[in-house]
C-alpha positions as a Markdown table, in Angstrom:
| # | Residue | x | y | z |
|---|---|---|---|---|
| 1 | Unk | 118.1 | 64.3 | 102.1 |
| 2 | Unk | 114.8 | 66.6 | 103.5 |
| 3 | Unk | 115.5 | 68.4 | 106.4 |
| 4 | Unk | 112.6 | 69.1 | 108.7 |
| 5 | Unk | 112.3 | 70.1 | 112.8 |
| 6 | Unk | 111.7 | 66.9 | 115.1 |
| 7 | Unk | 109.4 | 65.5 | 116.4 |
| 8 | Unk | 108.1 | 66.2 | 119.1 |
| 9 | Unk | 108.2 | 63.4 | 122.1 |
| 10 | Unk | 106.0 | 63.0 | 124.9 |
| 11 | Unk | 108.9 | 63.2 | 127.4 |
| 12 | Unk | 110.6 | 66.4 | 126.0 |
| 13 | Unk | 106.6 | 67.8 | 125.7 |
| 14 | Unk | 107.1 | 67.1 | 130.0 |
| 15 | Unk | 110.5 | 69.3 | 129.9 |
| 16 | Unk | 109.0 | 72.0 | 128.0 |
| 17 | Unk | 106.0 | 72.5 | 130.2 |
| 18 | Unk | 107.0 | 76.4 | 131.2 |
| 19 | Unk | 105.8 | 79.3 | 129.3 |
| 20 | Unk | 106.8 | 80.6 | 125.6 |
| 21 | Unk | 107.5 | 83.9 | 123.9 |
| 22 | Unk | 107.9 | 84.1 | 120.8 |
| 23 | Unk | 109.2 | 87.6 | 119.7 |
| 24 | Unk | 110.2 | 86.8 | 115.5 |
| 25 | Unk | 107.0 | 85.6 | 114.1 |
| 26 | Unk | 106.1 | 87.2 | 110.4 |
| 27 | Unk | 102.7 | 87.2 | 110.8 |
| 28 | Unk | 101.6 | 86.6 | 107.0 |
| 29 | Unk | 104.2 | 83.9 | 106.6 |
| 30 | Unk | 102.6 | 82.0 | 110.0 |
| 31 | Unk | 98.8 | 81.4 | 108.4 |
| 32 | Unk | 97.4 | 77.5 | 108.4 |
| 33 | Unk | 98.0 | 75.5 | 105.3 |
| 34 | Unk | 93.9 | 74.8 | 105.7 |
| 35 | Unk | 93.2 | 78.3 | 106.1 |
| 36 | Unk | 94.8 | 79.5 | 102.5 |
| 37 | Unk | 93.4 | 76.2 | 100.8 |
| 38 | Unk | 89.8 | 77.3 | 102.0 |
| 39 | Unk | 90.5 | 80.4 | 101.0 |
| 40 | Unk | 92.0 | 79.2 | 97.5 |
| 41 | Unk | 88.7 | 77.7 | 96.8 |
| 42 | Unk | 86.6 | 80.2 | 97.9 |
| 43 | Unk | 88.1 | 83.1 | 95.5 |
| 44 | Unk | 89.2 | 80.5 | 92.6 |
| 45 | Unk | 92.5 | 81.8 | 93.2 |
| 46 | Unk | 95.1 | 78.7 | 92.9 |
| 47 | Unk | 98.2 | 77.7 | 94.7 |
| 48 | Unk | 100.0 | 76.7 | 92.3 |
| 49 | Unk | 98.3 | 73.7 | 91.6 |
| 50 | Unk | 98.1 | 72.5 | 95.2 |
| 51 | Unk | 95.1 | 71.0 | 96.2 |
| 52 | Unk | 95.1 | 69.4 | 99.7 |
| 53 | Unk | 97.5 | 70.2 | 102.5 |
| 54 | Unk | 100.3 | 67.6 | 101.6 |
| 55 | Unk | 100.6 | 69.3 | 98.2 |
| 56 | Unk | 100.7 | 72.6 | 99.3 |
| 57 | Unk | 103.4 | 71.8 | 102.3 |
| 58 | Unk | 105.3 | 70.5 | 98.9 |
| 59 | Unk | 104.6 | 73.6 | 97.1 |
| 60 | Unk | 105.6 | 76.3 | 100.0 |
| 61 | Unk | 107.5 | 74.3 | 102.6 |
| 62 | Unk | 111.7 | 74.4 | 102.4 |
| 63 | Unk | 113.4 | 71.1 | 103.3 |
| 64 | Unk | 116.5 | 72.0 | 101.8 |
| 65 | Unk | 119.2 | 74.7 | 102.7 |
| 66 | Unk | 118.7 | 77.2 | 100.3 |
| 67 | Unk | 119.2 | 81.5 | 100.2 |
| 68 | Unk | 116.6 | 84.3 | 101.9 |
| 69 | Unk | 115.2 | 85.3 | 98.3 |
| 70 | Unk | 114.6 | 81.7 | 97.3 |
| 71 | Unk | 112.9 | 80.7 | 100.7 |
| 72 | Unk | 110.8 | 83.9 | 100.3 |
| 73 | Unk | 109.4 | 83.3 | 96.7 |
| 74 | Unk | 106.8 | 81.1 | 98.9 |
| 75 | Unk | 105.2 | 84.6 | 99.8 |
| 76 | Unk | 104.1 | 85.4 | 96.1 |
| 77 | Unk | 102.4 | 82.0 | 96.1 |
| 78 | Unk | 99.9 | 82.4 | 98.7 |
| 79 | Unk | 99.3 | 86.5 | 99.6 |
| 80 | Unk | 97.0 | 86.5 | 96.8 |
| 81 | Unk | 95.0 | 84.8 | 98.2 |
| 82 | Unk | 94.6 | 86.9 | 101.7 |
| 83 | Unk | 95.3 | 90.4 | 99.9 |
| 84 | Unk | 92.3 | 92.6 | 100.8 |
| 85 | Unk | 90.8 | 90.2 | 102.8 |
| 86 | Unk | 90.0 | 91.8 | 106.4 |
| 87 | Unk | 88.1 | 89.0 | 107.1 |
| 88 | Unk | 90.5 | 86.3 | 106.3 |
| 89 | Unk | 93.0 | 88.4 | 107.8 |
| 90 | Unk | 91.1 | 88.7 | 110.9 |
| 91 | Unk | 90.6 | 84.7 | 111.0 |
| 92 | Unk | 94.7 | 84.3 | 110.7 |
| 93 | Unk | 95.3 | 86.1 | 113.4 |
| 94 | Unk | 93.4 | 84.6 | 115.8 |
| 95 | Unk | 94.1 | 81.4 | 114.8 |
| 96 | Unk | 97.4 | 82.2 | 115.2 |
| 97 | Unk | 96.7 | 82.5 | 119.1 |
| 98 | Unk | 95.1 | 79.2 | 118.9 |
| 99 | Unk | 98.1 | 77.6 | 117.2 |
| 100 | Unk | 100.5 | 79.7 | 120.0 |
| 101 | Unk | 98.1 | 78.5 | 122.6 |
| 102 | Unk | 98.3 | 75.2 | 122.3 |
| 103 | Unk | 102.4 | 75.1 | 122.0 |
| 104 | Unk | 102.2 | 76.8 | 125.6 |
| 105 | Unk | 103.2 | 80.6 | 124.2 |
| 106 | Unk | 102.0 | 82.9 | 126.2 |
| 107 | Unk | 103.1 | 86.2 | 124.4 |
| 108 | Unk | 103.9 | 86.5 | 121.0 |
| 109 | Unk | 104.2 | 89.8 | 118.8 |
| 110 | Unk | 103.5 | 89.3 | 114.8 |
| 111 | Unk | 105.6 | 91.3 | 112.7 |
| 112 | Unk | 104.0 | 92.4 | 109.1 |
| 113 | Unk | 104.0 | 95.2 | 106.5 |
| 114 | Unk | 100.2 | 95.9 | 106.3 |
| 115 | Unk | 100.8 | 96.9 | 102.7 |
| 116 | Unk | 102.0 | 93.7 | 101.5 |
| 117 | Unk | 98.2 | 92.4 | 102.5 |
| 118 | Unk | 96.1 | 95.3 | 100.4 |
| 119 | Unk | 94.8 | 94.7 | 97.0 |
| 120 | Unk | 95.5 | 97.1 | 94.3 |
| 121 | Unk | 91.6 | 97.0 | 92.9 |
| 122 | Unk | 90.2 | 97.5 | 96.5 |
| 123 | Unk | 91.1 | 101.3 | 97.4 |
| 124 | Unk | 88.9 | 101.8 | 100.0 |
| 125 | Unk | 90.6 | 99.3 | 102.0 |
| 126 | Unk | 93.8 | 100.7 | 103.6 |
| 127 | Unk | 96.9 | 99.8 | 105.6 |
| 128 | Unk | 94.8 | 101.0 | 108.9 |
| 129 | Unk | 92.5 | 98.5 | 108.6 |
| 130 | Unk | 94.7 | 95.7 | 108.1 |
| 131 | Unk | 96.1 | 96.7 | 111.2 |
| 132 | Unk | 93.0 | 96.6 | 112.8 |
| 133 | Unk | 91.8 | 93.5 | 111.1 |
| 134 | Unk | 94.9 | 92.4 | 113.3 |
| 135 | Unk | 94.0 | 93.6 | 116.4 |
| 136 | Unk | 90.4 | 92.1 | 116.3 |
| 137 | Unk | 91.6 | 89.0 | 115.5 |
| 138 | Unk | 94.3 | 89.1 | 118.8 |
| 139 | Unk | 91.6 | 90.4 | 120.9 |
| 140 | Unk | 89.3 | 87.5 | 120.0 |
| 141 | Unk | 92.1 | 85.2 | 120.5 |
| 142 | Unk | 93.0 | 86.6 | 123.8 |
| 143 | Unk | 89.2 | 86.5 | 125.1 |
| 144 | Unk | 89.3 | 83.0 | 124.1 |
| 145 | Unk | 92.7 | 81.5 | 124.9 |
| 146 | Unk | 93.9 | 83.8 | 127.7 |
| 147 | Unk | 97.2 | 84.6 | 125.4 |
| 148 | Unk | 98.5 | 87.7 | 124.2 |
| 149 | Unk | 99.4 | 89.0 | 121.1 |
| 150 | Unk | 100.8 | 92.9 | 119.8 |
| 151 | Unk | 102.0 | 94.0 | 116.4 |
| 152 | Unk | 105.0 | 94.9 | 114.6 |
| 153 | Unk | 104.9 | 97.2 | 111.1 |
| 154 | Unk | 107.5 | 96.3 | 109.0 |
| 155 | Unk | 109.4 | 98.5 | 106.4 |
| 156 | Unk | 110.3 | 96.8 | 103.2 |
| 157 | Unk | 113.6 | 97.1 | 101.3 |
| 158 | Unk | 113.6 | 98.3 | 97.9 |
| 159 | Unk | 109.8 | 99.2 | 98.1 |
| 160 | Unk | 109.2 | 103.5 | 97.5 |
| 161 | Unk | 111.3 | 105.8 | 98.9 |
| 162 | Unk | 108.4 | 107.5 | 101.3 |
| 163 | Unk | 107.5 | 103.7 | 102.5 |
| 164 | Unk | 109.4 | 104.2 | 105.7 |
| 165 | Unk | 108.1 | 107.3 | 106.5 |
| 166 | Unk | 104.6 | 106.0 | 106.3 |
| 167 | Unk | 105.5 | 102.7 | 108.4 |
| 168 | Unk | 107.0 | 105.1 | 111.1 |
| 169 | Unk | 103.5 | 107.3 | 111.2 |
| 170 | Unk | 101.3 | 104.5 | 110.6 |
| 171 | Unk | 103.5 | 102.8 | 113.8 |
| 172 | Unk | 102.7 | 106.2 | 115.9 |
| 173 | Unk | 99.3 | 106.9 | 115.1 |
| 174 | Unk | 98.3 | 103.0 | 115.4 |
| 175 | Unk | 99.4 | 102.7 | 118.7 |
| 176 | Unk | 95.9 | 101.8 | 120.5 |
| 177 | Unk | 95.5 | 98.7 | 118.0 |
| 178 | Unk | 98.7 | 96.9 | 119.7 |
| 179 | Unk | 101.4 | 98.4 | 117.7 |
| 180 | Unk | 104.0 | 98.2 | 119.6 |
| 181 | Unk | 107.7 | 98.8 | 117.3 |
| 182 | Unk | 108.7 | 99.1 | 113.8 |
| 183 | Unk | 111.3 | 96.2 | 112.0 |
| 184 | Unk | 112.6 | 96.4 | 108.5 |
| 185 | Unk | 112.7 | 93.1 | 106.6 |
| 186 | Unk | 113.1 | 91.9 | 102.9 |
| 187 | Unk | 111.1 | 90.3 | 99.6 |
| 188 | Unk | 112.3 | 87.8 | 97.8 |
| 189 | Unk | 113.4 | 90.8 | 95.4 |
| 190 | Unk | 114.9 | 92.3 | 98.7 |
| 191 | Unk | 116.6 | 90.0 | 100.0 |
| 192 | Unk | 119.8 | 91.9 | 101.0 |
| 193 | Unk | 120.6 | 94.1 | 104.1 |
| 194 | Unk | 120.8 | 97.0 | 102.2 |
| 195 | Unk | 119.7 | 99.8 | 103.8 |
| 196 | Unk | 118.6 | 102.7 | 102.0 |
| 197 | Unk | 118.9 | 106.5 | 103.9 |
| 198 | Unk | 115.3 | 106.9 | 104.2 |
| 199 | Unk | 114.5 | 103.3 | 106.0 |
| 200 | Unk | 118.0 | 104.9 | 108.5 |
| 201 | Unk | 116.4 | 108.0 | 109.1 |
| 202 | Unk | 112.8 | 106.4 | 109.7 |
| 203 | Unk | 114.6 | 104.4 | 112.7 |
| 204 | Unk | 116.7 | 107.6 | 114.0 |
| 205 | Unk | 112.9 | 109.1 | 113.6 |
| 206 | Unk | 111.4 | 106.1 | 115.8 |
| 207 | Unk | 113.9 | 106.3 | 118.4 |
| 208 | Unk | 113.3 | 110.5 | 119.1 |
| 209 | Unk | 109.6 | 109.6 | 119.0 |
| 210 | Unk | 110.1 | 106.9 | 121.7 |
| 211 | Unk | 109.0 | 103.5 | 119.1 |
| 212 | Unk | 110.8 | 100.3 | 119.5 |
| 213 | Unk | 113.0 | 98.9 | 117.3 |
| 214 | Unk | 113.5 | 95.9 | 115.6 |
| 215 | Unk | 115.6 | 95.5 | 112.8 |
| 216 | Unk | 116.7 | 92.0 | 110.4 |
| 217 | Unk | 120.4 | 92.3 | 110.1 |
| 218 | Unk | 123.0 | 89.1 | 110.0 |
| 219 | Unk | 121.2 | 87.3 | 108.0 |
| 220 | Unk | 121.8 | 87.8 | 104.8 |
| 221 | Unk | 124.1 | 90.3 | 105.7 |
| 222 | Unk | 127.1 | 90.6 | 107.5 |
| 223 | Unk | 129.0 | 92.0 | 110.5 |
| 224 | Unk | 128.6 | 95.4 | 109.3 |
| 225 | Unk | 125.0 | 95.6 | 109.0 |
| 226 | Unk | 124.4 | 94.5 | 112.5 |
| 227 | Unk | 126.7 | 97.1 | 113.3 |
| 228 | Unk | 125.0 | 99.7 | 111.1 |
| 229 | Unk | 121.1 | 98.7 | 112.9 |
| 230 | Unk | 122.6 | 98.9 | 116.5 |
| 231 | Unk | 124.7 | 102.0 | 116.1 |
| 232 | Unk | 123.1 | 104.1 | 113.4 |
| 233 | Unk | 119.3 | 102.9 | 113.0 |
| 234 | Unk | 119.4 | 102.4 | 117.6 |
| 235 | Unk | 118.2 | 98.8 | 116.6 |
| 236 | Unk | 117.2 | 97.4 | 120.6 |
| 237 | Unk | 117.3 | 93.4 | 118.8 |
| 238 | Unk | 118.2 | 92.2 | 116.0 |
| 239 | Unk | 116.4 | 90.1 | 114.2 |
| 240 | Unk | 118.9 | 86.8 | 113.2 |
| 241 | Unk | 122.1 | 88.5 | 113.5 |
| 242 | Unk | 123.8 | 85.4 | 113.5 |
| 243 | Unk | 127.1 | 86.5 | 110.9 |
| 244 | Unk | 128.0 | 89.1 | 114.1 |
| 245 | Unk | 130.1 | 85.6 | 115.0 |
| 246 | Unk | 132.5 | 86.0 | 111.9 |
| 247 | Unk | 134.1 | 89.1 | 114.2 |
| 248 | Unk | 135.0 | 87.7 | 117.5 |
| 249 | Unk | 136.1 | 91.1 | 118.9 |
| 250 | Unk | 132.8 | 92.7 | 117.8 |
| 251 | Unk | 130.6 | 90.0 | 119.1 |
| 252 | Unk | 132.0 | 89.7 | 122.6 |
| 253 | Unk | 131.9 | 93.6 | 122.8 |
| 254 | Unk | 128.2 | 93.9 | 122.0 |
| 255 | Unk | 126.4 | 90.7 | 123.2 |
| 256 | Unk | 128.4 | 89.2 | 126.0 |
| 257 | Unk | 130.2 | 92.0 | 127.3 |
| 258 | Unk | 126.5 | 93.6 | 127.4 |
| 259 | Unk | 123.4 | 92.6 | 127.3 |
| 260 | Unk | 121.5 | 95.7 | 125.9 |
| 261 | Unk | 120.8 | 94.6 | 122.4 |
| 262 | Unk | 118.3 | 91.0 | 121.9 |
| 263 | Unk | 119.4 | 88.9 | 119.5 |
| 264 | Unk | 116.1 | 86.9 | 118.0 |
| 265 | Unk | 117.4 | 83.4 | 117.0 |
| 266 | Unk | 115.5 | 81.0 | 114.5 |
| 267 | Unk | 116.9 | 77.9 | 114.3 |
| 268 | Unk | 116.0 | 76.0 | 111.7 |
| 269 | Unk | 114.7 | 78.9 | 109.4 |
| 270 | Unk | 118.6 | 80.0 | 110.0 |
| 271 | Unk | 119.9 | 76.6 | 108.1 |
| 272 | Unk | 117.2 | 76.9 | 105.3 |
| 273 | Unk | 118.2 | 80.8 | 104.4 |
| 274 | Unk | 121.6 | 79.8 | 103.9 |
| 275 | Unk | 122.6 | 82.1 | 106.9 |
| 276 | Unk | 124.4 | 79.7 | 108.9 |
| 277 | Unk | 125.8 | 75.9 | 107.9 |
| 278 | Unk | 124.6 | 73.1 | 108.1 |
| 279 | Unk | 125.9 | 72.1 | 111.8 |
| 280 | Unk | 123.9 | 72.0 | 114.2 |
| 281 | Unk | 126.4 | 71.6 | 117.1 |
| 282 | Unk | 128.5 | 74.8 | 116.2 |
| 283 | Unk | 124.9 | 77.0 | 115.5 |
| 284 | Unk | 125.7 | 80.3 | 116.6 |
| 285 | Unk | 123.0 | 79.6 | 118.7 |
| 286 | Unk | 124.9 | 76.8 | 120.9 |
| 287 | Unk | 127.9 | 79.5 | 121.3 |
| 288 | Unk | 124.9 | 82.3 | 122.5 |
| 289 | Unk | 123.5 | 80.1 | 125.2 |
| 290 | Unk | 127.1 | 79.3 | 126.6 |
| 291 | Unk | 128.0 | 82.8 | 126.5 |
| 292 | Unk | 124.7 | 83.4 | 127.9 |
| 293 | Unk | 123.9 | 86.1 | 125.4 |
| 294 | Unk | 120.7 | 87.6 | 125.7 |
| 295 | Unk | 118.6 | 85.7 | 122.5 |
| 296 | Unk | 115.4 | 84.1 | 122.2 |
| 297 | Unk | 114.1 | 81.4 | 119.5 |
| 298 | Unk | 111.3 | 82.1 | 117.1 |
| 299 | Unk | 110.3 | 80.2 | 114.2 |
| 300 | Unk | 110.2 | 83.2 | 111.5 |
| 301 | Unk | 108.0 | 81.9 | 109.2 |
| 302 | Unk | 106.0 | 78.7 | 110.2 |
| 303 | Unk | 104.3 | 78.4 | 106.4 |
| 304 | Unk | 107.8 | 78.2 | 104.8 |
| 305 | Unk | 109.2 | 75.9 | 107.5 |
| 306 | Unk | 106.3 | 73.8 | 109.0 |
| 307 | Unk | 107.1 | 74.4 | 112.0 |
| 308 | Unk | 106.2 | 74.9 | 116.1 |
| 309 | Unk | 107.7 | 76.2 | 118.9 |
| 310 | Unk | 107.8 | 73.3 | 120.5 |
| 311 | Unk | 109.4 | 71.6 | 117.3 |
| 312 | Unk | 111.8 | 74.6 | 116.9 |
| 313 | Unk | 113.1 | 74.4 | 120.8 |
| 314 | Unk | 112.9 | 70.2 | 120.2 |
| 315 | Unk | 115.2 | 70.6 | 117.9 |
| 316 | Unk | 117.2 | 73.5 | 119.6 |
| 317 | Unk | 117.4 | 70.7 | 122.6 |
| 318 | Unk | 117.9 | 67.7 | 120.4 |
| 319 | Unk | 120.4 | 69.1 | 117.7 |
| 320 | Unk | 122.1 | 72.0 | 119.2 |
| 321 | Unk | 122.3 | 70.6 | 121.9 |
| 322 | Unk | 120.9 | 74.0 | 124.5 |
| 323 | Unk | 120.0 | 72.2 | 127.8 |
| 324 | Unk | 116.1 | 72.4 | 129.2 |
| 325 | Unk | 117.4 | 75.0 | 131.6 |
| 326 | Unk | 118.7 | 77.5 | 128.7 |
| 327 | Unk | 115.5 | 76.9 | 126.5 |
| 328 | Unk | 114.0 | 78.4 | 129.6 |
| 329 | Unk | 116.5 | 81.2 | 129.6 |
| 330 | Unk | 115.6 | 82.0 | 126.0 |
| 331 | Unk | 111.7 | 82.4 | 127.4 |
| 332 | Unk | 113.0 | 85.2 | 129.9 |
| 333 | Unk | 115.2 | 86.8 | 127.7 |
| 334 | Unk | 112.4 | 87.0 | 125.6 |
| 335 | Unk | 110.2 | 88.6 | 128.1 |
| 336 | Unk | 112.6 | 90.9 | 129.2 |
| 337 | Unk | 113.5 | 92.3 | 125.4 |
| 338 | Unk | 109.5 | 92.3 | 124.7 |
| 339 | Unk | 107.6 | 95.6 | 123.4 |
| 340 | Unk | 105.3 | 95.3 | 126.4 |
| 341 | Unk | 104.4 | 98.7 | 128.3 |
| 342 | Unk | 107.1 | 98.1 | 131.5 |
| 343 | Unk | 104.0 | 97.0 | 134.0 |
| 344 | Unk | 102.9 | 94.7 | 131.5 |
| 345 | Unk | 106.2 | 93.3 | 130.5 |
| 346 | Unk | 107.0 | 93.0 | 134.6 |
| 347 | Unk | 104.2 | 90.4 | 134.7 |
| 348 | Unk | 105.3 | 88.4 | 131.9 |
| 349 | Unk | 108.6 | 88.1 | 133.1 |
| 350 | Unk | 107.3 | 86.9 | 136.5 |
| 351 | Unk | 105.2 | 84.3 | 135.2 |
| 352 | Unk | 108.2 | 83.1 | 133.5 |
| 353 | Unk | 110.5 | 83.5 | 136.1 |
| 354 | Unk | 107.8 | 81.3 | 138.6 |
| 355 | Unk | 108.2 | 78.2 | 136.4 |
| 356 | Unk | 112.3 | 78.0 | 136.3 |
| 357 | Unk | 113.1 | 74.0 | 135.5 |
| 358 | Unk | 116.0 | 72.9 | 137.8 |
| 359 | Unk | 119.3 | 73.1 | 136.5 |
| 360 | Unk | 121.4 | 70.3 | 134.9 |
């Protein structure tokens, strides 16, 4: 049977009135089914096949638990259709802070690898102005829905050996357009946690020059590679880490002994990687928030999962069970593990800590 996030009721929409952050957002895997149709037709570029928006949620959308690679194969469907496109790529991203806006987020950061957006027969346009395609595209959104919005580069597995490197400059010399860390994520040919030396010693690099760090681990991985991103690549959150549960020992000593490291938790996208069961009521997730671990929920990829933040902490409430009082948690943790400049990070969490639901 199809699997898809709840609905979303008019009496839980009451409960979930406070402020969201959103902290694991791909940012070219969160773009409007209406947005890459128009842009289908305007460049004769199909989708395979798809024609309206019911056809297209067939095409890219998982309802069944499946593996990282096969969920990400959804990517090579529809980039083609934004690749070199600084103008499309300016209109995603700010109606991305629409689409935030009106789910009550407040602060979100997109992660992306600007090079996965260029277009090999358009030179002139480089991984800079992607970035800054970005950036416009948050500031409009900002002017217009009072939310914020900063950037993430993302290293690629199994792309060219110097790809780090550049991420890691690009990440320091971008800095005034809303960079704000670098993450390391996968393809659908990439779809392991396999770490090459050069994407290690682009983190080690990040950390003496002072750059946040993200880095996708437990996923499709296991215990060792969270372990690897936290104590070789100085990983501040990991991105899933949910397999750190298959060592008891390990997981207490890291994330509930201490809260130092974020653990970014996506729910449902967890169930259609493969990455955890099918369970809802034993999601690492439900353990996390009794343990009260520092985690947050995202939705990963809205374009292969259909999905909201107010549907993603629905069903975090709903299936998993996490009380109204611990969704609110996961905002603050969330503010507190952002890549905000301290003085702009202090205001966040104060506006999330001003609209703290009574406990259960």
């Amino acid at each position: 049977m199809p699997i898809s996030c709840p609905d979303v009721s008019n009496e839980i929409l009451e409960r979930l009135d406070f402020p969201k952050v959103e902290l694991h957002l791909h940012f070219e895997g969160a773009v409007r089914f209406e947005t890459l149709l128009d842009l289908s037709r305007q460049k004769g570029i199909p989708l395979a096949g798809a024609k309206t928006v019911d056809e297209l949620k067939k095409v890219l959308v998982t309802h069944q638990p499946a593996d990282l690679a096969k969920v990400l194969e959804a990517f090579e469907i529809f980039l083609p259709v934004i690749r070199g496109d600084l103008t499309a790529i300016e209109r995603m991203a700010y109606e991305l802070c629409e689409d935030q806006h009106n789910n009550g987020v407040v602060y979100f950061e997109g992660r992306y690898s600007p090079h996965l957006m260029l277009c090999n027969n358009q030179p002139d346009v480089t991984a800079a102005d992607v970035v800054e395609a970005v950036k416009k595209g948050f500031d409009r959104g900002e002017a217009q829905f009072g939310i914020k919005a900063r950037s993430i580069l993302c290293c690629i597995r199994g792309l060219d050996r110097k790809f780090p490197q550049f991420i890691l400059d690009l990440a320091t010399d971008l800095a005034g357009l809303g960079v704000v860390a670098i993450d390391v994520a996968g393809t659908a040919h990439g779809a392991d946690e396999q770490y090459e030396p050069e994407v290690v010693a682009a983190f080690q690099e990040a950390y003496r020059r002072g750059i946040h760090r993200t880095v996708h681990a437990g996923e499709s991985g296991g215990v060792k590679e969270v372990m690897k991103a936290i104590k070789e690549m100085y990983a501040e959150r990991i991105g899933h880490g949910y397999r750190i549960m298959r060592d008891e020992q390990l997981y207490i000593e890291n994330f509930v002994n201490s809260k130092a490291v974020h653990l970014e938790g996506c729910p449902y996208s967890s169930v259609m990687t493969g990455a955890v069961p099918l369970d809802w009521k034993n999601h690492p997730i439900a353990r996390w928030a009794k343990d009260d671990v520092n985690f947050s929920i995202s939705r990963d990829d809205p374009t292969c999962f259909d999905n909201t933040m107010l549907s993603e902490l629905t069903l975090a409430r709903k299936q998993v069970g996490l009380t109204i009082h611990q969704l609110w948690k996961a905002q603050l943790n969330a503010a507190r593990s952002c890549f905000l400049p301290e003085d702009e990070k202090a205001d966040l969490v104060k506006l999330i800590e001003s609209r703290e639901p009574a406990r259960p």
